[in-house]
N, CA, C and O atoms as a MOPAC input file, in Angstrom:
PM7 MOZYME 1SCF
protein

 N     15.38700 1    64.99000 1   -48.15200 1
 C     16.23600 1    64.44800 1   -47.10300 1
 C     15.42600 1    64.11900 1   -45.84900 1
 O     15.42300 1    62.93800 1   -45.50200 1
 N     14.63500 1    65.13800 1   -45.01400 1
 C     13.77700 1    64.56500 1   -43.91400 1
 C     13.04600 1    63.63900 1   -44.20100 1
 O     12.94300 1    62.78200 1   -43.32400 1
 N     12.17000 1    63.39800 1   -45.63700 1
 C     11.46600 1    62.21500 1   -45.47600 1
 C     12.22300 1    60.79200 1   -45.53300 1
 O     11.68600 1    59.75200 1   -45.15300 1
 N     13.38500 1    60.85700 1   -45.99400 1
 C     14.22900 1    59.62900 1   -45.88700 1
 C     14.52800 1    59.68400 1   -44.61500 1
 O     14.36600 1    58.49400 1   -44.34500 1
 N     14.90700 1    60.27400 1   -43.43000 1
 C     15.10800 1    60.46400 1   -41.99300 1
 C     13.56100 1    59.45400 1   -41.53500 1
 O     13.25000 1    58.35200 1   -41.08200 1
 N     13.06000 1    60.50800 1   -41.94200 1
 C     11.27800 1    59.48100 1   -41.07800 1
 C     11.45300 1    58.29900 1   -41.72800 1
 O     11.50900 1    57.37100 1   -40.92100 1
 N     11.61100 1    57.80700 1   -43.36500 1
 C     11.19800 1    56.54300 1   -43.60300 1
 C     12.21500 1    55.37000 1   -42.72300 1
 O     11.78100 1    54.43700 1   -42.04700 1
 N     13.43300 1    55.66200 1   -42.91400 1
 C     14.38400 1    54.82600 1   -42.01900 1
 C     14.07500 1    55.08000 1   -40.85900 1
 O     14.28400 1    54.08400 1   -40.16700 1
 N     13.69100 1    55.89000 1   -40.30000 1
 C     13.15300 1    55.96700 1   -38.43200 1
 C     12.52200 1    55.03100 1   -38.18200 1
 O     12.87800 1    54.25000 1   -37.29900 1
 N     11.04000 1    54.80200 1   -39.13400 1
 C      9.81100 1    54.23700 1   -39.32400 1
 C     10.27200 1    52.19500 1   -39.18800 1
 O      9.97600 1    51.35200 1   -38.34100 1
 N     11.23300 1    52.11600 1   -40.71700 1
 C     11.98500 1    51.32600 1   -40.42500 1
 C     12.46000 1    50.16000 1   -39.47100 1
 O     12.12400 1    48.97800 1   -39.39800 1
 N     13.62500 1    51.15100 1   -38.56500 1
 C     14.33100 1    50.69700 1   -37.77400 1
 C     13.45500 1    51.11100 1   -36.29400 1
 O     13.90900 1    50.69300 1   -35.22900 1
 N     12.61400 1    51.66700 1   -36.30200 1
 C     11.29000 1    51.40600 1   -35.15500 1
 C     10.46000 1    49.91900 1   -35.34600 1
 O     10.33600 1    49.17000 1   -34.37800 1
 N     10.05400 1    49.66300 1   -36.32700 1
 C      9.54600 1    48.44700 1   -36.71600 1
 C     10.61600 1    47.05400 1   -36.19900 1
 O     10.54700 1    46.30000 1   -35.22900 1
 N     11.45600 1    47.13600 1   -37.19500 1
 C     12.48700 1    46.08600 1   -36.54700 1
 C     12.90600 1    45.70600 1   -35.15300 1
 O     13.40100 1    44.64000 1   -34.78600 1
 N     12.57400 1    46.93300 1   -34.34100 1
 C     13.03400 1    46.88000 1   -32.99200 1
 C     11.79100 1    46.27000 1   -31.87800 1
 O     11.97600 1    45.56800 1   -30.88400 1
 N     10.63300 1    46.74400 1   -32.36300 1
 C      9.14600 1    46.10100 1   -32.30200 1
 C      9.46100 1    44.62800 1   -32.52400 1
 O      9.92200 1    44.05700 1   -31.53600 1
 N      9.34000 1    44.07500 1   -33.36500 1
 C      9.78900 1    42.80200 1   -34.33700 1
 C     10.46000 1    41.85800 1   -33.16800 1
 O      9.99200 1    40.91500 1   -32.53000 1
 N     11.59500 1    42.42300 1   -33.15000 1
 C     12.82700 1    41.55700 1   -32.54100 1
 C     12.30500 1    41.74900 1   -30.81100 1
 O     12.65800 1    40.75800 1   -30.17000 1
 N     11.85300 1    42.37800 1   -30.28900 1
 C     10.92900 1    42.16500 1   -29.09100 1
 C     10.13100 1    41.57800 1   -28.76000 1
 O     10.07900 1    41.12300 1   -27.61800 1
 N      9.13300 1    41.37000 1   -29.76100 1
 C      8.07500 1    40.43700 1   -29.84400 1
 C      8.33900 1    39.04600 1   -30.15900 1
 O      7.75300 1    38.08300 1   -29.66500 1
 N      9.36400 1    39.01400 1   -31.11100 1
 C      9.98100 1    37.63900 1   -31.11500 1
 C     10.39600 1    37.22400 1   -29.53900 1
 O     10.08700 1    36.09200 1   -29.16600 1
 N     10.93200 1    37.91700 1   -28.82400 1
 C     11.35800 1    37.07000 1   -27.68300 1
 C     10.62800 1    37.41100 1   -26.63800 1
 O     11.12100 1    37.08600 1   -25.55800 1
 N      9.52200 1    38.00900 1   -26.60200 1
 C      8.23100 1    38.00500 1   -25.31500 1
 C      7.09600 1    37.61200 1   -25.63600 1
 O      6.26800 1    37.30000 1   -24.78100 1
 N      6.90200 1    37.56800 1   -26.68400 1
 C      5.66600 1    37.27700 1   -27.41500 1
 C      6.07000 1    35.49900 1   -28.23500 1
 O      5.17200 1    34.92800 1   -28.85300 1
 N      7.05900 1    35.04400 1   -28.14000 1
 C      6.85400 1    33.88300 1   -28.34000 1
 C      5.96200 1    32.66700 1   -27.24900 1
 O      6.22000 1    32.57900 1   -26.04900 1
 N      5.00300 1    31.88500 1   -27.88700 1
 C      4.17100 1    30.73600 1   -27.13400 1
 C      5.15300 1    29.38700 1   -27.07400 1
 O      5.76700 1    28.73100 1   -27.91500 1
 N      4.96700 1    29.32600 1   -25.59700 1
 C      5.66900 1    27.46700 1   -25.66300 1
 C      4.60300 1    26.75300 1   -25.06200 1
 O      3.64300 1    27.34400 1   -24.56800 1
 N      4.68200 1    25.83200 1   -25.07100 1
 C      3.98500 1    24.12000 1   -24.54800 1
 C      5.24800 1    23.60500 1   -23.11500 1
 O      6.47500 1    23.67200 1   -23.04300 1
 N      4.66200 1    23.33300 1   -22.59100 1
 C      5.32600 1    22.48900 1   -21.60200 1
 C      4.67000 1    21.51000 1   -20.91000 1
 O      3.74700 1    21.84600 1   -20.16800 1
 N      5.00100 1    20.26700 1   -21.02500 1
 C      4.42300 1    19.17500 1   -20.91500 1
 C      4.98300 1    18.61500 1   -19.42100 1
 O      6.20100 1    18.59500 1   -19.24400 1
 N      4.30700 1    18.27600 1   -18.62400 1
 C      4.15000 1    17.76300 1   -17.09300 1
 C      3.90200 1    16.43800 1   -16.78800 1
 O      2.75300 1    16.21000 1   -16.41000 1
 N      4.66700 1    15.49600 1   -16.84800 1
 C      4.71200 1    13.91200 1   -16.19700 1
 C      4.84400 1    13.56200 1   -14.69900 1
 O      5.44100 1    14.22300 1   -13.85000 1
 N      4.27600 1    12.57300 1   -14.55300 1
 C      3.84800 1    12.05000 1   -12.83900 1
 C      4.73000 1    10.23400 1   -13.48700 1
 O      4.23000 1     9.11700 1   -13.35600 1
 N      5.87500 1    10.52400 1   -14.03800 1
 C      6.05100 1     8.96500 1   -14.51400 1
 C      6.95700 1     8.81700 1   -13.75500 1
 O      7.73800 1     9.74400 1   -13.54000 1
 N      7.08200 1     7.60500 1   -13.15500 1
 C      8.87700 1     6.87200 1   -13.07300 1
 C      9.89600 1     7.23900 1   -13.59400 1
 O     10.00100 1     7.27000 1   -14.82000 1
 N     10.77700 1     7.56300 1   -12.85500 1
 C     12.11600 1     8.02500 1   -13.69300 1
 C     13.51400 1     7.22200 1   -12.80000 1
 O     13.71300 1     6.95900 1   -11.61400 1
 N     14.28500 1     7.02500 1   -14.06000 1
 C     15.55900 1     6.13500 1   -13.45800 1
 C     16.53700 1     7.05500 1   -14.24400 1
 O     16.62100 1     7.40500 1   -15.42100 1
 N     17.33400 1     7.33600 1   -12.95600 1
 C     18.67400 1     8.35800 1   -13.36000 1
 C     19.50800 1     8.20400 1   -12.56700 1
 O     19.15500 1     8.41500 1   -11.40700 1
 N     20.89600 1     7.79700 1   -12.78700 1
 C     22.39900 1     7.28700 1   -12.17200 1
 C     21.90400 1     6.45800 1   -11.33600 1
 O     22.12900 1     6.67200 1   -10.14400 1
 N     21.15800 1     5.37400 1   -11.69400 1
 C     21.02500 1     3.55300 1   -10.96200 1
 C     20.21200 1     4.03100 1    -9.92200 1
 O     20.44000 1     3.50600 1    -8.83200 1
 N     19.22400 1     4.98000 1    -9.95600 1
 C     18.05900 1     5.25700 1    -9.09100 1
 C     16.69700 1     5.61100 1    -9.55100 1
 O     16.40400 1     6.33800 1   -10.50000 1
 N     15.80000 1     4.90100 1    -8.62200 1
 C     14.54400 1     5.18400 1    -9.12900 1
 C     13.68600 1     6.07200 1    -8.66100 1
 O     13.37600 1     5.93800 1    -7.47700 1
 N     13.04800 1     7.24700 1    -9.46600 1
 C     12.00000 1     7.99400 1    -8.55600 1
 C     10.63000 1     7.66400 1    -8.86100 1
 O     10.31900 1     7.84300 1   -10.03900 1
 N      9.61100 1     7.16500 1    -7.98200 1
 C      8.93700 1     6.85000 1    -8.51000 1
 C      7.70600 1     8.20500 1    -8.30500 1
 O      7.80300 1     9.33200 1    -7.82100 1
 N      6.51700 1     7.41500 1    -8.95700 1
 C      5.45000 1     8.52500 1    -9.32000 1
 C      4.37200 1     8.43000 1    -7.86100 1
 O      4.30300 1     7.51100 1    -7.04400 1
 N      3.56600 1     9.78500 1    -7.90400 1
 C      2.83700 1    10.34500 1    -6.97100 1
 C      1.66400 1     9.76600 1    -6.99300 1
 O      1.44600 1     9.10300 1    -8.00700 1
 N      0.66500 1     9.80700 1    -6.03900 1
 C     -0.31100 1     9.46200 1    -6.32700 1
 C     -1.02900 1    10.37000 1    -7.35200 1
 O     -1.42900 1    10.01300 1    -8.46000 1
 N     -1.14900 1    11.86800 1    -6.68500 1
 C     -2.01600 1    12.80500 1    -7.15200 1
 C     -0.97100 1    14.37400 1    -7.44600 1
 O     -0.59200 1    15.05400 1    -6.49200 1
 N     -0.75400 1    14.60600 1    -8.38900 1
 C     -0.24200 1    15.92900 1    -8.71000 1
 C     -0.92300 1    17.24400 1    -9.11800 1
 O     -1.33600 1    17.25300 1   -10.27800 1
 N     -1.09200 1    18.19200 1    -8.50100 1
 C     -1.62900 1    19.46300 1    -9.89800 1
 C     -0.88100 1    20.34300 1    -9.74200 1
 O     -0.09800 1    20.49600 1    -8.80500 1
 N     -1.08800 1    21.14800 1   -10.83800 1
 C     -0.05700 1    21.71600 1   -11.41100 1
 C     -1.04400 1    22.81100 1   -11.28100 1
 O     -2.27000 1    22.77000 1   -11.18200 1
 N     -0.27600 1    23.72500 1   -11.30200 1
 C     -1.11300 1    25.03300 1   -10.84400 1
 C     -0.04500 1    26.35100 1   -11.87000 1
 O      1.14300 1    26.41700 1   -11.55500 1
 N     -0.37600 1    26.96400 1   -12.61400 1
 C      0.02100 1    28.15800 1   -12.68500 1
 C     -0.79400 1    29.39300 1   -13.11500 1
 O     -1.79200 1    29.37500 1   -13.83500 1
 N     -0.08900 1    30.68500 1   -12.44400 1
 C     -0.82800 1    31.89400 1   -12.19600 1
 C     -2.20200 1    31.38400 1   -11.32500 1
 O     -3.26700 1    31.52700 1   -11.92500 1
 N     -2.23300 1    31.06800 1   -10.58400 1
 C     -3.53700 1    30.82500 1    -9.76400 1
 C     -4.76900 1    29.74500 1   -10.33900 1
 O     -5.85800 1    29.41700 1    -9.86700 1
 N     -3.94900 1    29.32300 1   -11.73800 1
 C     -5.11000 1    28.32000 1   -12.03200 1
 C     -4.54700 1    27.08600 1   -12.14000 1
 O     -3.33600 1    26.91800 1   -11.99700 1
 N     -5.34100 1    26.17500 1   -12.39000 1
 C     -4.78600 1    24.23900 1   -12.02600 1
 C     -5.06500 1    23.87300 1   -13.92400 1
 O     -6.00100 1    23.66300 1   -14.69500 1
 N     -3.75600 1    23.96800 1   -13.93700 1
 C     -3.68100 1    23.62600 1   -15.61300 1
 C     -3.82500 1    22.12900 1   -15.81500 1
 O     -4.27300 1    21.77600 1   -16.90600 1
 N     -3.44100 1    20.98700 1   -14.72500 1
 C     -3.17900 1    19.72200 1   -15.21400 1
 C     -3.49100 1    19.08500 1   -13.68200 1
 O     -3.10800 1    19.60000 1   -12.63100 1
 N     -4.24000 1    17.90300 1   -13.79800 1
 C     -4.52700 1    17.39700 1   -12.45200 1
 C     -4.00800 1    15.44700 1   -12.80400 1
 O     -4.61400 1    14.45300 1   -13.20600 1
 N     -3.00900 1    15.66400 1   -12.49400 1
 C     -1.95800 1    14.21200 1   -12.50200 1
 C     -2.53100 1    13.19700 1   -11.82100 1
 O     -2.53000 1    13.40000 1   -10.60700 1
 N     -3.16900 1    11.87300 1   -12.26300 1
 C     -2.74400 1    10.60300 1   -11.33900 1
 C     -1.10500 1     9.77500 1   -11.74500 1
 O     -0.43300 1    10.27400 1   -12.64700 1
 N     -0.74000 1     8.89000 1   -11.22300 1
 C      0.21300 1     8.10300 1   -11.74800 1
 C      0.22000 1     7.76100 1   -13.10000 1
 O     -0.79600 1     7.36200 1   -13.67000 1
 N      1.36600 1     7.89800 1   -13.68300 1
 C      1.70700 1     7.51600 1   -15.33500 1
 C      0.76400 1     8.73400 1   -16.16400 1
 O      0.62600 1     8.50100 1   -17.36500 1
 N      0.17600 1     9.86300 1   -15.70400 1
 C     -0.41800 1    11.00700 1   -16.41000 1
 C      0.66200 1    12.06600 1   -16.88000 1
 O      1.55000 1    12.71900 1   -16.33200 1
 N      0.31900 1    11.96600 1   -17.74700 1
 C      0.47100 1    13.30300 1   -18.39400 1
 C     -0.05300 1    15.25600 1   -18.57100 1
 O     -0.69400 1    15.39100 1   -19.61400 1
 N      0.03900 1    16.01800 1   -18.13500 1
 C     -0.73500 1    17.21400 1   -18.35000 1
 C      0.30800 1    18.26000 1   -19.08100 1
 O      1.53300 1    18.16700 1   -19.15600 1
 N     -0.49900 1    19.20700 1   -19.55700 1
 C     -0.04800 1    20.45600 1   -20.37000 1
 C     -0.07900 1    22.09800 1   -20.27400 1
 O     -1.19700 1    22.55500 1   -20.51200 1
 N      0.77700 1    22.92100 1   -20.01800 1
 C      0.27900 1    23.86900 1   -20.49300 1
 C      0.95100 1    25.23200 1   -20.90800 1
 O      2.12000 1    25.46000 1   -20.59600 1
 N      0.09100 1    26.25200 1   -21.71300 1
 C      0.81700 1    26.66100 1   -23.15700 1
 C      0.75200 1    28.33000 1   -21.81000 1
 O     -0.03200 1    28.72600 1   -20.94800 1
 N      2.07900 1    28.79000 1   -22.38900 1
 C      2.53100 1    30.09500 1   -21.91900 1
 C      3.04300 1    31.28900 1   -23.00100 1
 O      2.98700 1    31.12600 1   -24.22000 1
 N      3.40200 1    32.15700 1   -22.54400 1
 C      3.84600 1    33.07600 1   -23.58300 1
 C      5.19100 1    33.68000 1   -22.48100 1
 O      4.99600 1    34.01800 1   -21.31300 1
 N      6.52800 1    33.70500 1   -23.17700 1
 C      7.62600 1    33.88500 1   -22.81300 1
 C      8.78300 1    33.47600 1   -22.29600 1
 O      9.55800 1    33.23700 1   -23.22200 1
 N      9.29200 1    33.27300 1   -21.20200 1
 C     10.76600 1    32.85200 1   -21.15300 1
 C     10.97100 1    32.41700 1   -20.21000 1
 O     12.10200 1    32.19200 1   -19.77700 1
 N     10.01600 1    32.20700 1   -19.69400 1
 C     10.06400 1    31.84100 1   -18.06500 1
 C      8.82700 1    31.55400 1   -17.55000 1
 O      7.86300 1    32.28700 1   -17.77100 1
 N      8.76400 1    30.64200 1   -16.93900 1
 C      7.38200 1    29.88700 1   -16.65100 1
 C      7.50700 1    29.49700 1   -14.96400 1
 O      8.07900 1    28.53500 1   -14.45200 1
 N      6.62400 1    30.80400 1   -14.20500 1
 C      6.54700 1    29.81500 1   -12.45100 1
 C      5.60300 1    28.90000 1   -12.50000 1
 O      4.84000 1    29.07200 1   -13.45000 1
 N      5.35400 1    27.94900 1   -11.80200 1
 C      4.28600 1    27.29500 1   -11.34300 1
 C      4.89100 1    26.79100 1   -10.15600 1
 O      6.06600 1    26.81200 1    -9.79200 1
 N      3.43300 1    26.14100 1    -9.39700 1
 C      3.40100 1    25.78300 1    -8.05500 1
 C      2.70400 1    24.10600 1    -8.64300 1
 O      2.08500 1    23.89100 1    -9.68500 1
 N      3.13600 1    22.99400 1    -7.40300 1
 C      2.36300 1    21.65000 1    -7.48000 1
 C      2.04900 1    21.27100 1    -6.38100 1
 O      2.92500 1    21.35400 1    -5.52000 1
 N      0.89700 1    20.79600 1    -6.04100 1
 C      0.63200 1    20.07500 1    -5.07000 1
 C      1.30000 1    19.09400 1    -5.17300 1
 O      2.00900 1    18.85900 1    -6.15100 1
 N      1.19800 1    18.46700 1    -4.32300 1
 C      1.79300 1    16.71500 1    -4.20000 1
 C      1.50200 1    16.03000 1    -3.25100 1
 O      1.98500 1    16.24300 1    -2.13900 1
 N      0.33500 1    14.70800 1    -3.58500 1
 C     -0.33700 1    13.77100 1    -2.89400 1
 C      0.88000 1    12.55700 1    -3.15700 1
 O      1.43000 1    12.13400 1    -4.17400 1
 N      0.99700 1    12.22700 1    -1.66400 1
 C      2.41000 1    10.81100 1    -2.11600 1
 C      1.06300 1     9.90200 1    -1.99200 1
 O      0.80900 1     9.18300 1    -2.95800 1
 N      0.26800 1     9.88100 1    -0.98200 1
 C     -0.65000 1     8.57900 1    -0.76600 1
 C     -2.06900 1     8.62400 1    -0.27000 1
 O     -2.21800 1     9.48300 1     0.60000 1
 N     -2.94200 1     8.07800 1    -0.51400 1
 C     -4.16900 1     8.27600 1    -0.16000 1
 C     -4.53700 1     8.72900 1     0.88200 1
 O     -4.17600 1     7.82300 1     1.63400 1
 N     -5.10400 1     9.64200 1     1.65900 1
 C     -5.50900 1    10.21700 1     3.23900 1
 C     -4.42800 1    11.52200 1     3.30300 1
 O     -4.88000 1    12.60200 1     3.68400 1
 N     -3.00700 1    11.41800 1     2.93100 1
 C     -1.82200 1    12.40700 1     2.78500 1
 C     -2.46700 1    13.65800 1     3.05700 1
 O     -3.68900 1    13.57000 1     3.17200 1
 N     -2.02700 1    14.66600 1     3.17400 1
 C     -2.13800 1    15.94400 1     2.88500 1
 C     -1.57300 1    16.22200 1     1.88800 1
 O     -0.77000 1    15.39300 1     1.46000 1
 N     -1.79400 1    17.59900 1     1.07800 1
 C     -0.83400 1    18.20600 1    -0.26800 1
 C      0.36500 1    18.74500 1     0.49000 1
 O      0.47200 1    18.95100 1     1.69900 1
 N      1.12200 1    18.90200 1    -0.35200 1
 C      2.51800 1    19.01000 1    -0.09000 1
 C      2.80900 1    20.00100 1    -0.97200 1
 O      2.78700 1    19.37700 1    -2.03300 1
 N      3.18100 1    21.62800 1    -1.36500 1
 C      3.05600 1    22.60400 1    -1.87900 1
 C      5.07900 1    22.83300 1    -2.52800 1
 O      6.13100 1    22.77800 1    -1.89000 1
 N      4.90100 1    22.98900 1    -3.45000 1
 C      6.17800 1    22.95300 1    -4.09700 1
 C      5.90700 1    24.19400 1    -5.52200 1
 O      5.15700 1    24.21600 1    -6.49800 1
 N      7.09300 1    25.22300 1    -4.90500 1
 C      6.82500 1    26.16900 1    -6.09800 1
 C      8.42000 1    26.01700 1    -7.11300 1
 O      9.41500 1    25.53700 1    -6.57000 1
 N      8.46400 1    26.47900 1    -8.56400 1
 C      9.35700 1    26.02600 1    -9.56500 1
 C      9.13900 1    27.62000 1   -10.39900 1
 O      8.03000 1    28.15300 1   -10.43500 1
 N     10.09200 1    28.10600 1   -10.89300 1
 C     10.33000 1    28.88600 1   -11.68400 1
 C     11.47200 1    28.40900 1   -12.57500 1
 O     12.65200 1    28.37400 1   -12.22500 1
 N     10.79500 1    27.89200 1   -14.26100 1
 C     12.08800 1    26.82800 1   -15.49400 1
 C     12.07100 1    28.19800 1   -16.42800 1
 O     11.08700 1    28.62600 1   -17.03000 1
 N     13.10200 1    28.65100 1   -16.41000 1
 C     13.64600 1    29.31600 1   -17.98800 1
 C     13.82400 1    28.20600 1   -19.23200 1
 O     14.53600 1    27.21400 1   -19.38700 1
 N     12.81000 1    28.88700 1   -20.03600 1
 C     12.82600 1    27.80800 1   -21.05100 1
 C     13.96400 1    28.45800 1   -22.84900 1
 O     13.89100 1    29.55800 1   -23.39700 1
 N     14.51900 1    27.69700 1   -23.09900 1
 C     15.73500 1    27.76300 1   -24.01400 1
 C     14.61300 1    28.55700 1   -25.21700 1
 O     13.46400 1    28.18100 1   -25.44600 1
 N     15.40100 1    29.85900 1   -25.94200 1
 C     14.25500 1    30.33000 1   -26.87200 1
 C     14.06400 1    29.75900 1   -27.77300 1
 O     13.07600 1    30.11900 1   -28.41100 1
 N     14.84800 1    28.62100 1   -28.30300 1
 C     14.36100 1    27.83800 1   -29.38100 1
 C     13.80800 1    26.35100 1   -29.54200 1
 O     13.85500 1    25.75300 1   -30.61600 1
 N     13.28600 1    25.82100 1   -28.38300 1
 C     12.84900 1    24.95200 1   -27.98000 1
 C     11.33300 1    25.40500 1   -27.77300 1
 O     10.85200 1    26.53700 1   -27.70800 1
 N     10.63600 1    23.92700 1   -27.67600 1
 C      9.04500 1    23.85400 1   -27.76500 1
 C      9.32700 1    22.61800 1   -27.48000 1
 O     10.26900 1    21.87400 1   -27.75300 1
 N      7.72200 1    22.44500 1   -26.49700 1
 C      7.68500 1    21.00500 1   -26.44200 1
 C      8.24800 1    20.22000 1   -24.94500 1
 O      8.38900 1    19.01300 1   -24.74800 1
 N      8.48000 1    21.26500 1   -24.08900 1
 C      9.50100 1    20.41000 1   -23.15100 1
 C      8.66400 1    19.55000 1   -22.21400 1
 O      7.44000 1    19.62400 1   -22.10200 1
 N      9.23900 1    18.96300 1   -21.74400 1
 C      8.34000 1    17.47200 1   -21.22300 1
 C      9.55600 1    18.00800 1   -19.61300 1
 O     10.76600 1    18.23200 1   -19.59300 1
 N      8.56500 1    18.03600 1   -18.55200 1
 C      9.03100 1    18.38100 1   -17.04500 1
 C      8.77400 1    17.24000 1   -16.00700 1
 O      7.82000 1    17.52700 1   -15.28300 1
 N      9.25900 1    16.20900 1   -15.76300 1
 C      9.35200 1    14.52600 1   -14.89800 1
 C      9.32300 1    15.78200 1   -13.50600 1
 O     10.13000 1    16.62300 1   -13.11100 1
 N      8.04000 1    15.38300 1   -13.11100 1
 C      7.81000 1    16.38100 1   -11.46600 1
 C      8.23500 1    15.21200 1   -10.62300 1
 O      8.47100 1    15.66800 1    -9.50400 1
 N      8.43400 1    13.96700 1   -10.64000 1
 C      9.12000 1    13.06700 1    -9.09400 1
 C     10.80400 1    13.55300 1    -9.39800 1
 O     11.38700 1    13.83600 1    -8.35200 1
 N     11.54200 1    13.66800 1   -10.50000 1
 C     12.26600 1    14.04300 1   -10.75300 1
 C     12.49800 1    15.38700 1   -10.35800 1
 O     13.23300 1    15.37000 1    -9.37000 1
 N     12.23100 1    16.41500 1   -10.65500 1
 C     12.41000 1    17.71700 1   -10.02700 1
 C     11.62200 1    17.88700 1    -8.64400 1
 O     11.89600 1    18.88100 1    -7.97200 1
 N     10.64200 1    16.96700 1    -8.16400 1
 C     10.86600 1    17.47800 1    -6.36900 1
 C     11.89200 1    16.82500 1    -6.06800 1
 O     12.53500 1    17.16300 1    -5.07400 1
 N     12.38300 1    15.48500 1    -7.03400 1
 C     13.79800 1    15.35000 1    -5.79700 1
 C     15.01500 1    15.82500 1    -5.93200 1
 O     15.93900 1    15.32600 1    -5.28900 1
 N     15.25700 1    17.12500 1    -7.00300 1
 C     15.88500 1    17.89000 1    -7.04000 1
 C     17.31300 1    17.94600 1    -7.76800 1
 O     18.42500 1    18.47300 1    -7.80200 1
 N     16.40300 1    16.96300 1    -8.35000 1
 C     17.40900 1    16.12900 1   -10.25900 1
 C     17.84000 1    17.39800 1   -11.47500 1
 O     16.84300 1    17.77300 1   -12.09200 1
 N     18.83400 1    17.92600 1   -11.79500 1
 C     18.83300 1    18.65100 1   -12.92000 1
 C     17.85800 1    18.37100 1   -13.94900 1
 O     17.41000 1    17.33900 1   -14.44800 1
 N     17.64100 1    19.79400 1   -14.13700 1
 C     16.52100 1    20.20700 1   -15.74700 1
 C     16.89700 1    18.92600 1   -17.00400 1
 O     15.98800 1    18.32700 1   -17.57800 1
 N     18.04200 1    18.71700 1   -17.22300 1
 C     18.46200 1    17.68800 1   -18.13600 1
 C     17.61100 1    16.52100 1   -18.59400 1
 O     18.07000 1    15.69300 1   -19.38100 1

């Protein structure tokens, strides 16, 4: 009888490991655009110069129509962006904290779109 106690302990310790790691220990991608965006008969257009910064490092350094990337582990992703509108400009400092859906990968983030404060959609 006790060793069936430990083996199901053993078990249902494992599973609980398991199902934790599934949701902190999952890796996503999140993909960062400097593109044009048109949403309800308006246009936002793109920056000169963007970077993308998270945890203290510059994952993606944007000109216009660029693309950058970068891969995290968990459920929630802060980052900070500079933002150059025009040549001589100063940066312009913008911080973002996106909860990302647990079964999604892949998300693509329009930054003229979210500094002007457009839903995640």
């Amino acid at each position: 009888m006790r060793k069936w106690v430990f083996r199901i302990g053993a078990v249902v310790l494992l599973v609980a490991i398991a199902a934790c790691m599934m949701v902190i220990g999952r890796g996503h991608t999140m993909y960062f655009d400097n593109k044009k965006l048109e949403y309800e008969d308006q246009t936002y257009d793109t920056y000169r110069r963007i970077n993308v910064i998270v945890n203290g490092e510059q994952v993606a350094k944007l000109s216009a129509k660029d693309r950058g990337m970068a891969t995290f582990m968990g459920q929630k992703l802060s980052f900070d962006i500079e933002v150059t509108k025009e040549k001589g400009d100063d940066p312009i400092t913008y911080s973002y904290t996106v909860n990302v859906p647990y079964k999604e990968d892949g998300i693509i983030l329009n930054l003229p779109g979210m500094i002007a404060g457009l839903p995640q959609e």
